[in-house]
C-alpha positions in Angstrom: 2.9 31.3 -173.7 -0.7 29.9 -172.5 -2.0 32.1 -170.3 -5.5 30.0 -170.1 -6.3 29.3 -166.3 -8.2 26.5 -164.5 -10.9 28.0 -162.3 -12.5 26.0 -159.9 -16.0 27.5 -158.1 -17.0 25.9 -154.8 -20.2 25.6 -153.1 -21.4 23.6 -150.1 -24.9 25.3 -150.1 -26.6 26.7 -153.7 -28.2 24.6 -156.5 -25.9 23.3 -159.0 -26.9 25.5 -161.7 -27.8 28.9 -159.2 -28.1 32.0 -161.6 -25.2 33.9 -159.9 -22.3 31.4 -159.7 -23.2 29.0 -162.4 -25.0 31.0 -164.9 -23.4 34.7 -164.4 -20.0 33.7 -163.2 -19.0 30.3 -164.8 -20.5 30.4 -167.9 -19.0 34.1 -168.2 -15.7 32.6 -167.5 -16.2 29.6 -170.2 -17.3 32.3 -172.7 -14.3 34.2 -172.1 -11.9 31.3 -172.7 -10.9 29.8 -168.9 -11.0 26.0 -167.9 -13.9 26.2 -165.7 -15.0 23.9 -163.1 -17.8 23.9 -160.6 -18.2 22.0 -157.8 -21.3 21.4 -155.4 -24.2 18.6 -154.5 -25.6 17.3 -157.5 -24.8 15.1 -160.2 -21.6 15.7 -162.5 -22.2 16.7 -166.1 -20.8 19.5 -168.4 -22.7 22.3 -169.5 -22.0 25.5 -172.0 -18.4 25.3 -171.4 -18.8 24.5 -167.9 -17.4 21.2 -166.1 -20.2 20.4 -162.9 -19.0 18.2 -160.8 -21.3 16.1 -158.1 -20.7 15.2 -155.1 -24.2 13.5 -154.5 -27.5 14.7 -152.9 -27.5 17.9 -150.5 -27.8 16.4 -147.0 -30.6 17.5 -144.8 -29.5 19.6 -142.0 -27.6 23.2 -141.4 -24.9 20.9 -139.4 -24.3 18.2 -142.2 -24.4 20.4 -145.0 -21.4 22.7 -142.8 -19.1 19.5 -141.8 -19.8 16.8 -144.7 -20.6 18.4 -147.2 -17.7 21.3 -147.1 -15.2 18.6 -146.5 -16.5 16.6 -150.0 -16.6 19.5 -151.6 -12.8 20.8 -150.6 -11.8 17.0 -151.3 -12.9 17.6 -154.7 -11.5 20.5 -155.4 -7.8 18.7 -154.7 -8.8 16.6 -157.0 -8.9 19.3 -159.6 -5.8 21.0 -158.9 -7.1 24.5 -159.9 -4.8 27.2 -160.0 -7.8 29.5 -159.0 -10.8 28.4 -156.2 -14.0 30.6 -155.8 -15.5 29.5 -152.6 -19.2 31.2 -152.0 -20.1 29.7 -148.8 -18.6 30.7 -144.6 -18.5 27.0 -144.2 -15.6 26.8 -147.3 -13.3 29.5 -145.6 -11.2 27.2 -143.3 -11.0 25.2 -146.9 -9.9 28.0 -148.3 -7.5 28.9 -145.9 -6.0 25.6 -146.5 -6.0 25.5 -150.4 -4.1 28.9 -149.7 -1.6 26.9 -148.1 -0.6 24.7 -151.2 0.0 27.9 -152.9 -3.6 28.0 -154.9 -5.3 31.7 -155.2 -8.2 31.7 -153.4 -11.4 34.2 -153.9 -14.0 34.4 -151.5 -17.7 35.1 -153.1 -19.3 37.5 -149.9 -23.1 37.1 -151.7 -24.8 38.9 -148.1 -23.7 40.6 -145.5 -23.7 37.8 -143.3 -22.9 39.3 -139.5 -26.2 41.3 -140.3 -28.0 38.4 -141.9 -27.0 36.4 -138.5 -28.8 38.7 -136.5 -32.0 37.8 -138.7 -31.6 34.2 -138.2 -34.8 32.7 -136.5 -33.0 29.3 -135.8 -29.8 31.0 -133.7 -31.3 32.0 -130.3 -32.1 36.2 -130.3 -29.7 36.7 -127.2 -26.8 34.2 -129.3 -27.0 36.4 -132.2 -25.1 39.0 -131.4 -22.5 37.1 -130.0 -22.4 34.5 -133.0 -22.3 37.5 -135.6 -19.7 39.1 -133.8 -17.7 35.9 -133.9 -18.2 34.7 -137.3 -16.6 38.8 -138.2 -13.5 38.5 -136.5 -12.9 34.8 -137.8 -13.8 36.0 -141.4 -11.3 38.9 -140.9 -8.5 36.9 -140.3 -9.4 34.5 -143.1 -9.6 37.5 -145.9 -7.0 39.1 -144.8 -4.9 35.6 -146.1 -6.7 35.4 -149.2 -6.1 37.0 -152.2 -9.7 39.1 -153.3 -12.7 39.4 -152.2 -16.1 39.4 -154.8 -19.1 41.4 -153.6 -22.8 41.2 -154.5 -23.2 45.1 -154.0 -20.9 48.2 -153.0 -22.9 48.3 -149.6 -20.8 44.5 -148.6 -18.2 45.5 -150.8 -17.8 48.7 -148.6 -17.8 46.4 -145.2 -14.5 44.4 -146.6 -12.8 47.9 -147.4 -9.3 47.6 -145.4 -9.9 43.9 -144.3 -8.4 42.2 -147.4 -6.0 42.6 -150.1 -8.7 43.4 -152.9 -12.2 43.9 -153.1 -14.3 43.4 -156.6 -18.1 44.1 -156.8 -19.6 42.2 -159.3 -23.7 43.2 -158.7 -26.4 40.6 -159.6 -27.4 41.8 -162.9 -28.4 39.6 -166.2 -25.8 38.5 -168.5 -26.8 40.9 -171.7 -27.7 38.0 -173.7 -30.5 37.5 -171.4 -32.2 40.3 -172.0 -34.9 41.2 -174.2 -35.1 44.8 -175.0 -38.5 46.4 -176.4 -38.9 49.3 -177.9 -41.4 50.1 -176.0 -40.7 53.6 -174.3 -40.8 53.1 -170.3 -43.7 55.9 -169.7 -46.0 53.9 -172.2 -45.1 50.7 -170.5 -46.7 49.1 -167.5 -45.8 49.9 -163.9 -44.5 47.1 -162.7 -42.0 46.0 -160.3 -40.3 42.8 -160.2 -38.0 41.3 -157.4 -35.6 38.2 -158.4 -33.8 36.0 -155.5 -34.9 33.7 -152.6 -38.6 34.9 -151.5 -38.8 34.5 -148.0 -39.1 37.8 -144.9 -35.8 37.5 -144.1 -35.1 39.1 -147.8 -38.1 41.7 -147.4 -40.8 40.0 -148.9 -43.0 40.9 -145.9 -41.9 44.5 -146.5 -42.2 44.1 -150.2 -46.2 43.1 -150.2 -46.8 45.9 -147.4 -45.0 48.2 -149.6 -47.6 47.9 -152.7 -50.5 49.1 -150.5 -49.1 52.7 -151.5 -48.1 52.0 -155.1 -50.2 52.2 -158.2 -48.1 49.2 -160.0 -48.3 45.3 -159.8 -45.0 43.5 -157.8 -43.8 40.5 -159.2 -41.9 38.3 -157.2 -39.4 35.7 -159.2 -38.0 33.1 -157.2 -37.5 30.3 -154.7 -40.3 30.6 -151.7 -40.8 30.1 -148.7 -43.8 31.0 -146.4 -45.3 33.8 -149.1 -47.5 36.1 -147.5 -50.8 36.3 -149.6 -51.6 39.4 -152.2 -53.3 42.0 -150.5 -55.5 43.6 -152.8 -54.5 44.2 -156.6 -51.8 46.1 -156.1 -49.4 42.6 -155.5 
């Protein structure tokens, strides 16, 4: 019997190739044996095992990217015909209601706490926020609760979907093994140095980050996408 299964990863709003669901989760997937498919804006290519499909250039614009491009993106995914869909984006959960409906298991990817992250959101309107992250909660709630897992970036979201779905699965943000270079090296001879990888921008602490340094004796390194870095203050960043 051929238990091999066609996977299908969607996303309406990360780079085709984003270290956690292309590199970490895909290619994982391929390595282990699986059909794997991604799909997001882009061009359509395969890569280590890994089938990408495009569905053009990312439109600009919160709105588009929610309505167009989550409707191309779920249109391609029928086209697939997966018997597993990993959505990673709150625009893709009415999809994935509806791909739960032709009888498809459907995984949603939670990579933030997003009600909190709401409340951070300098384009919602401070006294919206509250309202907005309440609302997006109770309709994620009753989406979950109809799908069959949820995937976690850390045991702190992982812990906020306890009770709200049928299963909950943290997979944290750490390098595939074959990405790391080891040194021998013992840590107290080494360096002090402290290195932050993901989207650089004050919403994810960078603010806090640089501020931090002023009390360490070490160097930060910050490794990612930026936007709006605040400048090194003195040699400790």
């Amino acid at each position: 019997m051929n238990f091999l299964k066609k996977i299908c990863h969607l996303t309406s709003a990360h780079t085709q190739e984003d270290i956690r669901i292309f590199h970490k989760e895909c290619v994982s997937l391929a390595d282990a044996g699986y059909e794997v498919y991604q799909i997001s804006c882009g061009n359509t290519y395969d890569k280590k095992g890994v089938h990408l499909i495009g569905i053009g250039v990312k439109p600009v614009g919160r709105l588009a990217r929610m309505r167009k491009t989550a409707m191309l993106v779920y249109q391609a995914a029928l086209k697939v015909d997966a018997d597993v869909y990993h959505i990673h984006d709150p625009e893709l959960l009415p999809y994935g209601l509806k791909l739960k409906r032709l009888g498809k298991k459907v995984i949603f990817d939670s990579h933030e706490d997003i009600p909190a992250q709401i409340m951070d959101k300098e384009y919602i309107a401070k006294p919206l926020r509250k309202i907005v992250s309440a609302g997006y909660k109770v309709y994620e709630s009753y989406v979950i609760k109809h799908l069959d897992a949820v995937v976690a970036a850390t045991p702190h979201i992982a812990e906020k979907f306890q009770n709200r779905c049928r299963k909950v699965v943290t997979v944290n943000n750490y390098p595939r093994l074959d990405d790391i270079q080891f040194h021998e090296t013992p840590f107290t001879e080494r360096e002090p140095i402290i290195c932050y990888a993901g989207g650089i921008s004050e919403i994810r602490g960078e603010k806090i980050m640089t501020e931090a340094m002023q009390n360490v004796n070490g160097t930060l390194i910050l490794a990612g996408d930026s936007e709006n870095v605040s400048p090194p203050r003195g040699q400790n960043t």
